[in-house]
C-alpha positions in Angstrom: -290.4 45.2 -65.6 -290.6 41.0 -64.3 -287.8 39.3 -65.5 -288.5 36.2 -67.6 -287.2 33.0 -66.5 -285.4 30.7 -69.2 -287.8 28.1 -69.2 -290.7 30.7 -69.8 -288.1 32.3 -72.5 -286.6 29.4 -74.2 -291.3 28.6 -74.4 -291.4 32.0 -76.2 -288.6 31.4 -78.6 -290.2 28.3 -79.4 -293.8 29.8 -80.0 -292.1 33.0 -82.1 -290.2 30.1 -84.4 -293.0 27.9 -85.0 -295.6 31.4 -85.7 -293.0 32.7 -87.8 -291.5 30.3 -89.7 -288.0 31.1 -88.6 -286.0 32.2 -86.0 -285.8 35.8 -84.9 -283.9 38.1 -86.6 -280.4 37.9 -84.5 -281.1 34.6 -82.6 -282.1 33.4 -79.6 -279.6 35.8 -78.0 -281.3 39.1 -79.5 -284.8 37.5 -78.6 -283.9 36.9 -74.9 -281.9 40.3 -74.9 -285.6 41.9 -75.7 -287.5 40.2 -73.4 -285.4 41.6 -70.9 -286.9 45.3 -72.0 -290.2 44.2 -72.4 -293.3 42.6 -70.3 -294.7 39.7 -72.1 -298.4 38.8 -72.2 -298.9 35.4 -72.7 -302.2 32.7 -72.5 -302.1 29.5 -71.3 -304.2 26.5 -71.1 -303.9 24.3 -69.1 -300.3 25.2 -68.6 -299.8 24.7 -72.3 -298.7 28.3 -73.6 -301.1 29.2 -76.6 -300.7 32.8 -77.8 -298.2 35.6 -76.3 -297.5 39.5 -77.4 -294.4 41.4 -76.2 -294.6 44.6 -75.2 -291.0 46.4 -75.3 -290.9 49.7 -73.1 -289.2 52.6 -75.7 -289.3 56.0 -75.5 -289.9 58.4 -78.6 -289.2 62.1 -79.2 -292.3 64.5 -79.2 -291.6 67.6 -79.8 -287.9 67.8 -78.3 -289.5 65.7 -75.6 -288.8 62.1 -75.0 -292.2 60.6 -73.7 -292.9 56.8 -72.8 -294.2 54.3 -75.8 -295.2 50.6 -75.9 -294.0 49.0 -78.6 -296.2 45.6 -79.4 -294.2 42.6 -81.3 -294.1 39.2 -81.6 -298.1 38.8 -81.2 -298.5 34.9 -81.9 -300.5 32.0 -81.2 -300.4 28.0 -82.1 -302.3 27.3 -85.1 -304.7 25.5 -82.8 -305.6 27.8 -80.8 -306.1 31.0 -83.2 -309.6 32.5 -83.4 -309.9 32.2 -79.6 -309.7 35.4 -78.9 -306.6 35.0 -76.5 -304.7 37.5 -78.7 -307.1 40.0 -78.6 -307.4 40.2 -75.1 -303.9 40.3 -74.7 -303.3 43.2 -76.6 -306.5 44.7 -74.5 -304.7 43.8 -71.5 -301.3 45.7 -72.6 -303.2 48.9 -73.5 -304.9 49.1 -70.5 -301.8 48.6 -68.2 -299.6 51.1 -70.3 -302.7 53.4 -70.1 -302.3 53.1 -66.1 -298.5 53.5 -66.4 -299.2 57.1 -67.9 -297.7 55.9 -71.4 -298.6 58.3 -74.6 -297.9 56.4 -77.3 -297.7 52.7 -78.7 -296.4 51.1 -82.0 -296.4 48.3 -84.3 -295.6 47.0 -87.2 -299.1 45.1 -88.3 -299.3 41.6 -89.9 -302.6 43.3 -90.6 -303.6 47.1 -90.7 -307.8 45.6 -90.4 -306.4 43.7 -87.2 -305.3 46.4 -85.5 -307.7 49.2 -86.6 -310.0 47.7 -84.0 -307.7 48.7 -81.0 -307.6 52.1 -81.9 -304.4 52.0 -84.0 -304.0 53.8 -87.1 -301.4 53.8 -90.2 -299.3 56.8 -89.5 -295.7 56.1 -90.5 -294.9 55.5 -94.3 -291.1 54.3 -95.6 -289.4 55.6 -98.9 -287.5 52.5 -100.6 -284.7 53.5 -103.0 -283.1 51.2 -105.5 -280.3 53.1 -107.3 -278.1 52.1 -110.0 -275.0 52.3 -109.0 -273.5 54.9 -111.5 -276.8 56.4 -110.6 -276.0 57.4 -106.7 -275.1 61.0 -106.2 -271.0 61.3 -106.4 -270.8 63.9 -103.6 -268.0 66.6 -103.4 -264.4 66.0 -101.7 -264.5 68.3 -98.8 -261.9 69.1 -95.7 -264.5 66.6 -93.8 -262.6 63.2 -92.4 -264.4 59.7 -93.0 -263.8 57.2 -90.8 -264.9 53.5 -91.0 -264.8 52.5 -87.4 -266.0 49.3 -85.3 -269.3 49.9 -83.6 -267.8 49.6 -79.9 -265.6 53.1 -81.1 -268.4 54.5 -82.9 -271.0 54.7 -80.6 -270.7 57.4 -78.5 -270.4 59.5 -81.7 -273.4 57.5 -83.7 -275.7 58.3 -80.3 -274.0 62.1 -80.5 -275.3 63.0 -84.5 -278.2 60.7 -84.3 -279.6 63.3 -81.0 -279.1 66.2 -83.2 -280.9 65.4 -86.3 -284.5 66.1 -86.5 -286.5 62.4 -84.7 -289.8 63.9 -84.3 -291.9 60.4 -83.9 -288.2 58.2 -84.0 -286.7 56.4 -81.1 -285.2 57.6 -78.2 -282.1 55.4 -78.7 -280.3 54.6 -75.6 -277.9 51.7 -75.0 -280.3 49.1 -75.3 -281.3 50.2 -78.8 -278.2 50.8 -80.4 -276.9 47.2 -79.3 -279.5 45.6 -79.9 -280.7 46.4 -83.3 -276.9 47.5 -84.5 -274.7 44.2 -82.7 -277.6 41.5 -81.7 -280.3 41.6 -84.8 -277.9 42.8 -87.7 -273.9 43.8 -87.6 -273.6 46.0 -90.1 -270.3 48.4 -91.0 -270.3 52.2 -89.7 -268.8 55.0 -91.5 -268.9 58.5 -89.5 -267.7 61.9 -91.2 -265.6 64.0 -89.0 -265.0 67.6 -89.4 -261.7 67.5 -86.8 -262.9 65.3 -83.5 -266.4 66.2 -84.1 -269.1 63.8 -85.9 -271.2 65.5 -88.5 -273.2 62.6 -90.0 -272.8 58.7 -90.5 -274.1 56.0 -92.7 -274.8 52.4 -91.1 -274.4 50.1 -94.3 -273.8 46.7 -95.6 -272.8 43.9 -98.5 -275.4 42.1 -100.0 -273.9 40.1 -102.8 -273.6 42.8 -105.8 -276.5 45.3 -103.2 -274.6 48.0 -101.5 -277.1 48.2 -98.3 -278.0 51.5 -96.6 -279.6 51.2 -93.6 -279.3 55.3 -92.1 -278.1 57.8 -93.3 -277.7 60.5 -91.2 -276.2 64.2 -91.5 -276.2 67.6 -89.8 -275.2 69.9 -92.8 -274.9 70.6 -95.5 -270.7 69.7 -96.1 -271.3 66.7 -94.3 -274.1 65.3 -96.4 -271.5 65.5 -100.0 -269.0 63.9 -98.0 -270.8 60.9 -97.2 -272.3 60.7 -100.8 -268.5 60.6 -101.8 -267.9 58.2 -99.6 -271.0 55.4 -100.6 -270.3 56.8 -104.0 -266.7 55.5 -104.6 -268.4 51.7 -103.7 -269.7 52.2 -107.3 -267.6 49.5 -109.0 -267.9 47.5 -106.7 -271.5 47.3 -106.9 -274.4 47.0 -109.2 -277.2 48.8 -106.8 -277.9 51.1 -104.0 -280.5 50.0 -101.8 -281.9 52.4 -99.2 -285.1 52.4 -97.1 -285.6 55.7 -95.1 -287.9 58.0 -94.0 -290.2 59.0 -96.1 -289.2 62.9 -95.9 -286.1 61.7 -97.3 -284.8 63.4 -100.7 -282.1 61.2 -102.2 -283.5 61.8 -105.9 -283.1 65.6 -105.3 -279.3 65.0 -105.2 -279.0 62.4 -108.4 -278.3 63.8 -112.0 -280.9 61.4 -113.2 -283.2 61.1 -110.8 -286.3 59.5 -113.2 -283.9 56.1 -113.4 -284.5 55.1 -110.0 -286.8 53.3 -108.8 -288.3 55.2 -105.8 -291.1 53.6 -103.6 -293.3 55.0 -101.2 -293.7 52.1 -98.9 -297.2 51.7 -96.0 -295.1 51.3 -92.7 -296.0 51.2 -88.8 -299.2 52.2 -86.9 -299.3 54.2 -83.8 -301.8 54.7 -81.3 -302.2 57.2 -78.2 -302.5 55.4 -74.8 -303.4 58.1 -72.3 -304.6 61.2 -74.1 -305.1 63.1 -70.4 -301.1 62.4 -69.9 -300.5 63.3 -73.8 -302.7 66.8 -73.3 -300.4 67.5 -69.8 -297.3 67.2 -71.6 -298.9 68.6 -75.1 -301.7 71.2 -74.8 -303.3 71.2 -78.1 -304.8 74.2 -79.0 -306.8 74.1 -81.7 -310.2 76.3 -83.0 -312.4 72.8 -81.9 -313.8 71.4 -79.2 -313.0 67.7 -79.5 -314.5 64.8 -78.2 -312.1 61.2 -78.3 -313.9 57.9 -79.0 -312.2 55.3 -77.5 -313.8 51.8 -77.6 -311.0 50.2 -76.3 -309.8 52.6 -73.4 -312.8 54.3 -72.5 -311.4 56.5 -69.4 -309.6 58.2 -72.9 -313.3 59.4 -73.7 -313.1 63.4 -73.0 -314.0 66.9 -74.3 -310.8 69.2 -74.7 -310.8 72.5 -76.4 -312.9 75.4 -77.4 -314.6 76.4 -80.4 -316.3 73.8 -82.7 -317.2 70.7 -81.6 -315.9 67.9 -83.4 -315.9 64.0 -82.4 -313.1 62.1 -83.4 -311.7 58.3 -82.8 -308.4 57.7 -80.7 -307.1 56.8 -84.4 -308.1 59.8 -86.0 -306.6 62.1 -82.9 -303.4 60.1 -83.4 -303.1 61.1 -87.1 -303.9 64.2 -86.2 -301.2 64.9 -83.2 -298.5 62.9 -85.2 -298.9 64.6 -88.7 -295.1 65.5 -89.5 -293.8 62.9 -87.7 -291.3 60.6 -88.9 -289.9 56.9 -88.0 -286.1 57.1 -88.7 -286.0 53.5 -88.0 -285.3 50.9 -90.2 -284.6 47.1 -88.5 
């Protein structure tokens, strides 16, 4: 990965802002801290920098397996030069080198899902958005669990410890990088972990809103843990008019509530995904299914092979995707 120099940063900032309307999320320092984990693509003419998309090296769990995927932000151009195509072949240019780096996967969140439908992505990922009363939110039992509210810097190691233990089939891999960087540099929110002794069971990542309580995750490993924590966002209640929570959209909060038909439960159209390199995908992932497929793939065409036995079906690099990541969640929320 090239590191950006600040002139060719501080350019991007400036491009992102104008695009945008606003700054990034977290500030210049949050923008420059993600360039530094991504390659950026960016056209130029005549030395005047037009149109640029990052792409941000993650990896994702598959299957208990953490396997490489490009995540694609920040695709913008000048108002004077959209409709040139620079974009386009940008994002081309991305797919094709991540598809030479062996990578299986790639992400975005689109500005439009018609955009990106033409690269091979396809809507996977949905959200659930929960707006709760707050006499509404599930009380939660007292337990022998421990919660602690602790600074992010102590709660880390603990937050990374649960977070690996939960079920993230499709969600980050989160290293270092992405827990400071979305949980210190884009948003600092508050951390409450339950303990049962020294050992973390669950946490929620929350914040204030004027009279919003905000959840951001909320994570458990059983059972004990999961009333605890309820108790715990539960006892905000008069402080607060709302809950607000966007998760996963396996999530069952109105399961847990005594009135569940009073809140207002969303399901929300999220992130697309695509797969890159479907030979690396099928080394790591042997599919074995009564079908002989053929992949269509106008954009990556060295993706175009016959896998399988039985009988033959052609499908698009989108419509394998949906296939290989039914089940899969996104856990994250930023």
């Amino acid at each position: 990965m090239s590191q950006v120099n600040q002139k060719d940063a501080a350019a991007y900032l400036a491009l992102v802002t104008y695009a945008f309307h606003k700054t990034p999320t977290g500030g210049a320092e949050a923008f420059y801290q993600l360039l530094r984990q991504s390659s950026v693509h960016a056209h130029h003419d005549n030395d005047q920098l037009t149109s640029l998309v990052v792409d941000t090296h993650f990896q994702v769990n598959f299957s208990g397996q953490a396997v490489a995927m490009s995540g694609i932000g920040y695709v913008a151009s000048y108002p004077e030069y959209r409709g040139n195509g620079a974009a386009s072949r940008l994002l081309t240019e991305i797919l094709q080198e991540n598809y030479a780096k062996g990578t299986i996967f790639s992400y975005l969140a689109p500005f439009s899902y018609q955009f990106y439908r033409q690269f091979g992505y396809d809507y996977v990922f949905n959200q659930k958005r929960y707006e709760i009363e707050a006499a509404d939110f599930p009380r939660g039992q007292k337990t022998d669990l421990t919660v602690r509210r602790l600074p992010f810097d102590i709660a880390q190691a603990d937050l990374a410890r649960v977070h690996q233990q939960a079920d993230n089939h499709g969600s980050l891999v989160r290293g270092t990088f992405e827990w400071t960087y979305y949980f210190t540099l884009k948003k600092q929110p508050q951390f409450a972990l339950v303990y049962d002794g020294e050992v973390a069971k669950g946490y929620v990542i929350y914040d204030f809103v004027g009279m919003d309580f905000i959840i951001y995750e909320l994570l458990v490993l059983d059972e004990v843990a999961k009333q605890a924590l309820y108790r715990f966002i539960a006892s905000h209640g008069g402080a607060f008019e709302r809950f607000l929570y966007t998760a996963p959209d396996n999530t069952g909060l109105e399961r847990d509530m005594l009135e569940p038909s009073r809140a207002n439960v969303t399901l929300l159209p999220y992130m697309m995904a695509r797969l890159v390199n479907v030979s690396e995908f099928l080394k790591r992932f042997p599919i074995h299914l009564d079908k002989r497929i053929t992949v269509v793939d106008e954009v990556l065409p060295a993706n175009n092979l016959t896998f399988g036995e039985g009988e033959a079906v052609t499908m698009s690099i989108a419509e394998l995707t949906k296939e290989v990541l039914q089940g899969a969640i996104l856990r994250e929320y930023f």
